[in-house]
C-alpha positions, 0 to 999 in steps of 0.5 A: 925347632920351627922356621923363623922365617916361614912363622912369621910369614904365616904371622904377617899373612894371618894379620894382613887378613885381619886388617880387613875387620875378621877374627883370629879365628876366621883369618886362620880358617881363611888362611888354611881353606882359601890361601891352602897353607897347611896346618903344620905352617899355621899352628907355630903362628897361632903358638907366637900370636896367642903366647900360648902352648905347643898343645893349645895353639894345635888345639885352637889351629884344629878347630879353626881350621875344621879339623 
């Protein structure tokens, strides 16, 4: 399936932002925008974080990030 490996890091980097007080939502749009990590590594984090399905966590990644 996904990388292991590459979801968590992406989960450790989304969390690590969120230490500094922001939403899930604003630590996602960072990630992608600011640390250009791409879509496709940030929506299986978003699937884990949010235990939610394949189709809502590329839904909600979509929207955090702009698309």
């Amino acid at each position: 399936m996904y990388g292991t490996k590459k979801i968590q890091e992406t989960i450790s980097a989304l969390e690590e932002i969120q230490q500094t007080g922001v939403s899930l939502t604003e630590a996602t749009k960072s990630l992608h925008m600011k640390e250009y990590i791409p879509f496709d590594d940030i929506w299986p984090a978003i699937m884990n974080i949010c235990q939610t399905s394949e189709k809502e966590a590329m839904r909600l990644t979509k929207e955090w990030c702009g698309y």
